[in-house]
C-alpha positions as a printed Julia matrix, in Angstrom:
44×3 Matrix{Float64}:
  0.0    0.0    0.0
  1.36   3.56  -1.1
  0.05   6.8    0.73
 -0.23   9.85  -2.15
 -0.37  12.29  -0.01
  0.9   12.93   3.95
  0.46  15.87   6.05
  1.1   14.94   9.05
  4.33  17.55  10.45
  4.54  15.06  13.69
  6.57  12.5   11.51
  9.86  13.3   10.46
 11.15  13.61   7.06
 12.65  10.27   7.22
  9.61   8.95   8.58
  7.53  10.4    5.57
  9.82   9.45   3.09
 10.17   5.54   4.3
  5.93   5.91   4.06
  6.13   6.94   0.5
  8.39   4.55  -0.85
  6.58   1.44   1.06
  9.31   0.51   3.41
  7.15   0.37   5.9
  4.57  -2.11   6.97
  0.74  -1.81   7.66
  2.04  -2.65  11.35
  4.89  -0.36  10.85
  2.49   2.14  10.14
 -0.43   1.76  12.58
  2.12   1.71  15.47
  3.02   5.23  14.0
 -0.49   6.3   14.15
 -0.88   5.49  17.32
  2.08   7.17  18.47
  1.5   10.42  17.16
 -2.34  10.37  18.09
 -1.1    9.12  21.54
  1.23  12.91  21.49
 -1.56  14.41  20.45
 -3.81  13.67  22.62
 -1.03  14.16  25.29
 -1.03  17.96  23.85
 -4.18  19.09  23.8
């Protein structure tokens, strides 16, 4: 799975770029989610 478009400035550049080429799994990926919504939540 390939994500077009990400704008999301809580991920780093690496982060971003590893997303858009695929190098990371759905796994991968969902932990990330979590792990920014978890800092955002933290936040606000």
């Amino acid at each position: 799975m390939r994500y077009k478009y990400l704008w999301n400035s809580g991920l780093s550049k690496n982060e971003i770029q590893n997303i858009e080429n695929g190098l990371y799994s759905d796994e991968q990926i969902c932990f990330l989610c979590e792990a920014f919504m978890n800092s955002y939540r933290i936040k606000k």
